[in-house]
MIVEXVO-825342 format. One line per 4 residues: their letters; for each residue x, y, z of C-alpha. Coordinates in pm, whole numbers. Layout:
BEGIN
a = X:Y:Z; ... .
This chain:
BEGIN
xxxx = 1494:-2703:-730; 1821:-2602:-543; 1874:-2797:-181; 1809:-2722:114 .
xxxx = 2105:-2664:255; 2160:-2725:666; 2451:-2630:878; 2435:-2893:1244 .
xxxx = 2698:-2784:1504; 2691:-3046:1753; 3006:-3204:1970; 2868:-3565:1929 .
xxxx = 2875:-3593:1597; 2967:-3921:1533; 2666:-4026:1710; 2436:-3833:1485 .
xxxx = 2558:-4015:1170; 2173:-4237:1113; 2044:-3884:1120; 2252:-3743:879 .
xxxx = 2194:-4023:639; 1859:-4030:632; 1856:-3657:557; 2104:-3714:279 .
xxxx = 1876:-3964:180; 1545:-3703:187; 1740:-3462:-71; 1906:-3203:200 .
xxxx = 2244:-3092:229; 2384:-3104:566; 2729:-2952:664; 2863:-3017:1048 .
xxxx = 3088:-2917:1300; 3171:-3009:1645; 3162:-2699:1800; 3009:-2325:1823 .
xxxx = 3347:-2122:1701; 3371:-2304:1374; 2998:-2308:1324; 3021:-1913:1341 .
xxxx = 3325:-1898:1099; 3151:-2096:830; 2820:-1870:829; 3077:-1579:820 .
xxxx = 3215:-1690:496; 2917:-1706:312; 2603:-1580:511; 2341:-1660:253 .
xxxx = 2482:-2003:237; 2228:-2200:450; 1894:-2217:473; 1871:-2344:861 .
xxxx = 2093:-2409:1124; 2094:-2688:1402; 2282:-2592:1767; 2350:-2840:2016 .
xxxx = 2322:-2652:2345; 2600:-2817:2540; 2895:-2756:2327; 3229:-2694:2468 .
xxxx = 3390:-2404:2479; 3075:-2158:2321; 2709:-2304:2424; 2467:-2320:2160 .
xxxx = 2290:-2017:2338; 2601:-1819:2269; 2662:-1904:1947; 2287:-1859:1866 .
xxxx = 2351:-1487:2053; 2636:-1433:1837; 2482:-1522:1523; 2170:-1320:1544 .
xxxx = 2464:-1039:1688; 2591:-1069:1315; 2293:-973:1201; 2232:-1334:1006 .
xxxx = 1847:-1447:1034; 1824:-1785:896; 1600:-2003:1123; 1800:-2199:1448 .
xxxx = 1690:-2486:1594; 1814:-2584:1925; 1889:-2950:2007; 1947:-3059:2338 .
xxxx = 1933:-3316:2642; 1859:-3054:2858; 1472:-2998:2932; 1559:-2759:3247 .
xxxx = 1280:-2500:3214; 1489:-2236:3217; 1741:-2350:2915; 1403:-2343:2737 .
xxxx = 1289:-1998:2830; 1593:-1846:2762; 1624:-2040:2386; 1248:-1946:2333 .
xxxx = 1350:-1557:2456; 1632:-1562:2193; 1451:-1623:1890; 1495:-1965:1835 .
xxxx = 1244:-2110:1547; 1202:-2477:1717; 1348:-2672:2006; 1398:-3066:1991 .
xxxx = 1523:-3332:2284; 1758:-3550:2231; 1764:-3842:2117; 1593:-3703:1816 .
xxxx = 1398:-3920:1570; 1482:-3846:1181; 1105:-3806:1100; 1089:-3567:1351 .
xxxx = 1419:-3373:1194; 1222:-3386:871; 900:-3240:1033; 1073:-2961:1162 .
xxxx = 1260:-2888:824; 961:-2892:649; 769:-2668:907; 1067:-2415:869 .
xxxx = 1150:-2433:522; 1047:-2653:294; 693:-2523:373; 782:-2184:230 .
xxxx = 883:-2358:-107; 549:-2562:-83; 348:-2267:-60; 516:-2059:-297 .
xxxx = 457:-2351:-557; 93:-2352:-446; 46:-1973:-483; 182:-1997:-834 .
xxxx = -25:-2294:-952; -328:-2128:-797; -254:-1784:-996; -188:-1987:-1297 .
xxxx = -583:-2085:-1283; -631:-1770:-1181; -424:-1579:-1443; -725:-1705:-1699 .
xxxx = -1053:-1626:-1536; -885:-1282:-1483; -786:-1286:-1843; -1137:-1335:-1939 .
xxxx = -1288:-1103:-1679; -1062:-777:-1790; -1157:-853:-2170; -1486:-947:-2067 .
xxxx = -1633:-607:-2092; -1703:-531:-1715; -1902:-253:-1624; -1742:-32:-1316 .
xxxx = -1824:-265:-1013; -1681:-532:-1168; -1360:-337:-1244; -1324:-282:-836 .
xxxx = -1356:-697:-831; -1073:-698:-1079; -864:-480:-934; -920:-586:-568 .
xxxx = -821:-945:-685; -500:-817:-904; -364:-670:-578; -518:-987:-328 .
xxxx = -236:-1162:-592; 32:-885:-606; 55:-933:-227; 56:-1352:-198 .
xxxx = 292:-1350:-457; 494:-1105:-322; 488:-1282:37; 610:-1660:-121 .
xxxx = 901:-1451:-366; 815:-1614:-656; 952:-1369:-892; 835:-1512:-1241 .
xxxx = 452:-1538:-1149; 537:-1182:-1033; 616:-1083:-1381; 358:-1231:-1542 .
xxxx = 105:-1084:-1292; 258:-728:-1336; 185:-777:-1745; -118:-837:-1640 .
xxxx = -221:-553:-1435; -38:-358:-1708; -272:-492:-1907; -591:-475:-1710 .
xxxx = -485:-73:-1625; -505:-48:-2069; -858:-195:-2087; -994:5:-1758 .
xxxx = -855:355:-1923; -1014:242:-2240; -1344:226:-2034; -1308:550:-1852 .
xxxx = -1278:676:-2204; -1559:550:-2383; -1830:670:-2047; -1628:958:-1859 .
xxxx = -1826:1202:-2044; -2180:1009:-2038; -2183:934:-1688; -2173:1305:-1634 .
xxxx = -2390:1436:-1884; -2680:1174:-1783; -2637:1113:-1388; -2921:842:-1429 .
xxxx = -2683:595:-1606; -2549:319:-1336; -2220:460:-1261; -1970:454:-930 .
xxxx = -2008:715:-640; -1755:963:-704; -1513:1218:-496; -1779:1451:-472 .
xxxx = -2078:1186:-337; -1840:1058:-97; -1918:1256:220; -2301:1236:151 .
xxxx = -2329:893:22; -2046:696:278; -2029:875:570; -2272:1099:655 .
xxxx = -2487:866:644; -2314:699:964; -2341:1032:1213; -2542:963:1480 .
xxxx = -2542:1210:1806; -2492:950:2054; -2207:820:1870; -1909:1037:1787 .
xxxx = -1715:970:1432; -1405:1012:1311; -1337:1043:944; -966:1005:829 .
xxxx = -852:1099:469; -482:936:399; -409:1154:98; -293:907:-198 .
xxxx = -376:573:20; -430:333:-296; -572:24:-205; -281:-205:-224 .
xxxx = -166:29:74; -470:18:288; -450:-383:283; -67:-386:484 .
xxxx = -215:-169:734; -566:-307:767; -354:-627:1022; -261:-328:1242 .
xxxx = -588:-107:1257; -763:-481:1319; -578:-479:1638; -781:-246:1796 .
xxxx = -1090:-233:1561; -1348:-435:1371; -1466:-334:1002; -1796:-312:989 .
xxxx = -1777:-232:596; -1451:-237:322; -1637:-4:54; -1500:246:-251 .
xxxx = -1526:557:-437; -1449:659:-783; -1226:941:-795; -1287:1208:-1029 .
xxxx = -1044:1320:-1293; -805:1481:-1273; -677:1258:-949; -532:1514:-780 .
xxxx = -568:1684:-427; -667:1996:-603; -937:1858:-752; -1031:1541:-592 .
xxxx = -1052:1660:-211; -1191:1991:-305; -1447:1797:-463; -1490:1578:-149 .
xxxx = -1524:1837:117; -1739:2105:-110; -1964:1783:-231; -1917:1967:-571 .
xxxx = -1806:1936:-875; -1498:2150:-899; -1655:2335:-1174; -1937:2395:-908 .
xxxx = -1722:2446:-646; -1561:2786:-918; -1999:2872:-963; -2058:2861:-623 .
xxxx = -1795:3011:-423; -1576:3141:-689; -1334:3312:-397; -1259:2997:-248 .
xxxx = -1175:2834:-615; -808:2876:-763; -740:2731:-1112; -389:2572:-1183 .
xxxx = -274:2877:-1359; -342:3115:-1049; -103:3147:-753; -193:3009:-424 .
xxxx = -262:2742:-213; -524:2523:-406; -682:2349:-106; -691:2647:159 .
xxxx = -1047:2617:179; -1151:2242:290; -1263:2347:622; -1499:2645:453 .
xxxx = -1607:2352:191; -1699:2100:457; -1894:2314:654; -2128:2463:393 .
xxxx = -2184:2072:268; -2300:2003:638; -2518:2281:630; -2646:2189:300 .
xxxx = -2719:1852:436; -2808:1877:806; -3088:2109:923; -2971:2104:1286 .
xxxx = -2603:2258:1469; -2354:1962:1450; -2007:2019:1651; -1730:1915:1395 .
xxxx = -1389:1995:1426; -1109:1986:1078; -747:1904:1139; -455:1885:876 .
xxxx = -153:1710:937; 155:1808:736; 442:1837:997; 544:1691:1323 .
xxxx = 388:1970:1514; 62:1929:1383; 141:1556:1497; 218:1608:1826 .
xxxx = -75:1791:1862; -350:1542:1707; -189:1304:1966; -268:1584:2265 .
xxxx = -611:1631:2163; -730:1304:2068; -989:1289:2366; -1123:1614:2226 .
xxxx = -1268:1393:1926; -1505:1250:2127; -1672:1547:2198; -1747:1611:1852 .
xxxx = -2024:1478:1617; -1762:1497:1307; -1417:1506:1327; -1242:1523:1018 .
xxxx = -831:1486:977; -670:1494:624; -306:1313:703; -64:1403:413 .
xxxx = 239:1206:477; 143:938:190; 115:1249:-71; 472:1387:92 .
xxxx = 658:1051:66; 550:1003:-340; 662:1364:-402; 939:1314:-145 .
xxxx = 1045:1018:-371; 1083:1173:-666; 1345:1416:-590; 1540:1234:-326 .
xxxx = 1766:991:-435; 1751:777:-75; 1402:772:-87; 1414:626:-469 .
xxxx = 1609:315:-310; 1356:270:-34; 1065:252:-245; 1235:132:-540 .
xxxx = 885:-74:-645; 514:-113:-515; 648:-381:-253; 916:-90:-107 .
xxxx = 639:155:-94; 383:-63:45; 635:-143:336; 766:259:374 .
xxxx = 354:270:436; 326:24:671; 641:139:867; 543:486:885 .
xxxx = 130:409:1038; 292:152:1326; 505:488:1459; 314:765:1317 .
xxxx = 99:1029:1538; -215:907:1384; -208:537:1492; -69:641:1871 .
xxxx = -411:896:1835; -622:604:1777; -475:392:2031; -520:673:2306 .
xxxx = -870:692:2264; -924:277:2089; -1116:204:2413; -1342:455:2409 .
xxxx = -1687:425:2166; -1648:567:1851; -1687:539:1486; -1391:524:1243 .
xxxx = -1389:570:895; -1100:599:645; -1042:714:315; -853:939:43 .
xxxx = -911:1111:-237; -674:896:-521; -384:698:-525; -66:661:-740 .
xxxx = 40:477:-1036; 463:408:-1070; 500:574:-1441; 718:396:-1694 .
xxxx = 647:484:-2064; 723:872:-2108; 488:1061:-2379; 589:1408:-2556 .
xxxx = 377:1704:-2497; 404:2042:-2606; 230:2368:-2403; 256:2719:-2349 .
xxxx = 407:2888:-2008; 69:2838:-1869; 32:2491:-1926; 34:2299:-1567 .
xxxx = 335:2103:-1442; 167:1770:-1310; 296:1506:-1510; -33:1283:-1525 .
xxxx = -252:1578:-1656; -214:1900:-1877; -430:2205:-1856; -372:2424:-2102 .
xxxx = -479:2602:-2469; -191:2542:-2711; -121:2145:-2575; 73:1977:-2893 .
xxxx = 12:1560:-2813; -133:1261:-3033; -459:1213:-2971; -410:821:-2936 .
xxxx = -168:859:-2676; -440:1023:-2448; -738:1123:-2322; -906:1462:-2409 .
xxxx = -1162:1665:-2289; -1223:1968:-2522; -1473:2049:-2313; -1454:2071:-1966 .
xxxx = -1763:2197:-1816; -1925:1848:-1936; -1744:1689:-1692; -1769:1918:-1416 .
xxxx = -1451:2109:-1449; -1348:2502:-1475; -1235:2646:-1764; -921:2869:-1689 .
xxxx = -933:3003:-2056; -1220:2984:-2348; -971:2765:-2590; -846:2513:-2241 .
xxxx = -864:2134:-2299; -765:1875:-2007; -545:1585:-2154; -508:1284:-1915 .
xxxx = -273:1032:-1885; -358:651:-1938; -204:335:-1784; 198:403:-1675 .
xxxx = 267:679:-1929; 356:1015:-1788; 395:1346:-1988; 727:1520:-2085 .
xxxx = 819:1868:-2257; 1025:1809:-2500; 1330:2036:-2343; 1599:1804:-2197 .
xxxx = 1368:1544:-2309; 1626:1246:-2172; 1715:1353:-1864; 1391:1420:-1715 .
xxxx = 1286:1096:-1909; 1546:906:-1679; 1466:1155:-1361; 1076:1064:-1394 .
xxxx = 1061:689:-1456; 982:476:-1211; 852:713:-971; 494:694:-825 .
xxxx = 257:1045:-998; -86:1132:-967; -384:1274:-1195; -460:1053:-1458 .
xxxx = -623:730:-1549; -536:368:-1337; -687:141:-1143; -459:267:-882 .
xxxx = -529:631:-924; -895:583:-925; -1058:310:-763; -1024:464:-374 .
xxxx = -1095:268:-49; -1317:379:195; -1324:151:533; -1578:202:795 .
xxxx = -1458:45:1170; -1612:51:1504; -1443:-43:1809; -1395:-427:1885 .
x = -1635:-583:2151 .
């Protein structure tokens, strides 16, 4: 283990030399100086160079105050300590106002320098060892569980601990367990497609069979349920919010509101808005949806918007399912205007029974990603995107909406309709000019693939979808692989990889949250 290395700027020096030695003595590395200037110069030449930093307020010519104000004017963010004589109240305020991480009186005892390293630093390094040890142990029950043929509840237990992991180890950096735990999820993502496979097709041709609520049970089976007329309720779909994303901004929606209920849904295939959210508003099948109200229905071949209709869908479900008049109101949110207005009417909500908003930025940012070259440095992994997530909700019109009305009585409940999977492993398919674009899925009826490299439905009606032409087959793809024409093969092989698609089969694509919250008491 590298040392912990300490930079001490203090004008008495010579009088801190027991202190010094006993830290030598404990394994740290302590540089000093005598004075505020020359402390500043040294983190200037190397900035990563030091893990903590120990001011003496009362320096001459720069105060530790102003050096600390200086340093964190630098930009540099290792944690200060400020060690003083002075307990004026004041002095302490003003430390405590400037960021400071702890604050010791001289004269200071060595165990108590040791405490505060430890607290600060060392503590990181102790809990990072922890986390790994513990995924260690846990790295073989989960290795039995994903090859332990688990049926689809257990998969959601699988998957919700792969990502409770993905996000300790991300938080204590330690990259190798990281590694290992991305194999794997890679790996848990090849056994869960294999079981999609082997009952896709079942679970629809005998709905009797135990299977998981899917897109098109959703409204009926999680949230209507929950209206009540003396209690209005707001439904929120996040289009593409996997669960990995609802968990880093669960802390801030907890600020304002308890969950009453962390549930899930199964999306259908393909995991797409066309197709999934169609499904969820109609309470259809999308092959229904095409029987039913064939005018409101667009296959991927035809020109037009493919999800015009939600509002139409949503309210024939309700009538379907509620005998009396129920005041709902539909919102979409694609564009800062549409933003600024959810914020203006958020009181209006409460006069509804239902209000339902689909929020699209979480779609827009994936697509967004692939085709701007900033964007592929900010969410350069599931960690980047996580945080581009979490940044966006704390300043977006949706989370100032809530707070505007988070004192009033209401019901909350939020969902999607599929997530995203980052694609790695590129797969050659061939198709005619009708064959659809989306990389995770092809519809089409000349599609040229190997068979073990996906998985096909010949037959779509059995699975509840429409059938654009007599000969069409669905191909879907499995794990990280994503599908390429064979035209300029390389370069869209290099343009495609690594970015985050939607449609076919992975834990992340399919296993969707949906959260039901209530006010706090």
């Amino acid at each position: 283990m590298d040392k912990i290395r300490i930079l001490w700027a203090d004008d008495e020096m010579d009088l801190l030399k027991p202190q010094l030695f006993f830290l030598e003595k404990k394994g740290y590395q302590v540089d000093t100086t005598t004075n505020g200037h020359d402390a500043l110069e040294l983190i200037s030449k190397n900035p990563n160079a030091y893990d903590l930093i120990f001011l003496d307020e009362s320096m001459p010519g720069i105060t530790g105050l102003e050096t600390l104000a200086k340093i964190r004017e630098k930009g540099y963010t290792q944690p200060v300590v400020m060690v003083t004589k002075n307990e004026a109240e004041n002095i302490m305020d003003e430390a405590i106002g400037s960021e400071i991480a702890d604050y010791l009186i001289k004269p200071v005892n060595p165990n108590q320098l040791v405490l505060t390293i430890k607290k600060l630093i060392d503590n990181k390094r102790l809990v990072s060892e922890k986390t790994s040890m513990d995924y260690q142990i846990a790295f073989r029950e989960l290795f039995m569980e994903i090859n332990g043929n688990p049926n689809f509840e257990k998969w959601v237990e699988i998957y919700k601990k792969l990502i409770g992991w993905e996000l300790k180890l991300e938080q204590n950096m330690s990259s190798e367990m990281q590694e290992i735990l991305a194999n794997q999820k890679s790996e848990a993502n090849s056994e869960f497609s294999k079981f999609i496979i082997n009952n896709y097709q079942k679970w629809f041709e005998n709905k009797n069979l135990p299977q998981p609520v899917w897109s098109y049970q959703l409204m009926v089976k999680k949230v209507f349920p929950y209206l009540k007329d003396d209690l209005p309720c707001i439904f929120v779909l996040l289009d593409n919010l996997r669960y990995d994303q609802w968990k880093i901004i669960e802390p801030i929606l907890t600020e304002l509101f308890a969950i009453e209920e962390e549930d899930y849904f199964y999306s259908i295939l393909p995991t797409t808005t066309q197709y999934s959210r169609n499904s969820i508003f109609a309470g259809m099948l999308p092959s229904e949806i095409e029987s039913y109200y064939p005018d409101w229905w667009l296959n991927d071949n035809e020109e037009g918007g493919k999800n015009l209709k939600e509002p139409d869908l949503l309210v024939a479900q309700i009538k379907r399912n509620f005998r009396k008049e129920m005041k709902i109101e539909y919102m979409k949110v694609t564009n800062a205007g549409q933003g600024k207005n959810l914020v203006d009417s958020a009181h209006n909500f409460l006069q509804n029974n239902l209000t339902v908003i689909v929020y699209n930025f979480i779609d827009m940012l994936s697509h967004a990603r692939t085709e701007m070259e900033v964007l592929k440095e900010l969410a350069s992994d599931e960690s980047a995107y996580r945080s581009l997530t979490r940044s966006w909700f704390m300043h977006s019109p949706l989370w100032a909406a809530l707070q505007k009305i988070g004192n009033q009585k209401f019901q909350l409940i939020i969902a999607t309709d599929h997530g995203t999977i980052r694609v790695k492993d590129p797969i050659k398919v061939v198709g005619d000019r009708e064959t659809t674009a989306n990389l995770r899925y092809k519809v089409g009826k000349n599609l040229n693939y190997d068979k073990k490299d996906v998985f096909e439905i010949k037959e779509p009606n059995k699975v509840g979808l429409p059938r654009p032409n007599l000969s069409s087959t669905f191909i879907f793809a499995r794990n990280n692989s994503y599908f390429l024409y064979p035209n300029n093969y390389n370069y869209f092989l290099n343009y495609y990889k690594n970015t985050f698609q939607h449609g076919g089969i992975s834990l992340e694509e399919m296993i969707c949250p949906v959260i039901r919250l209530s006010k706090k008491s």
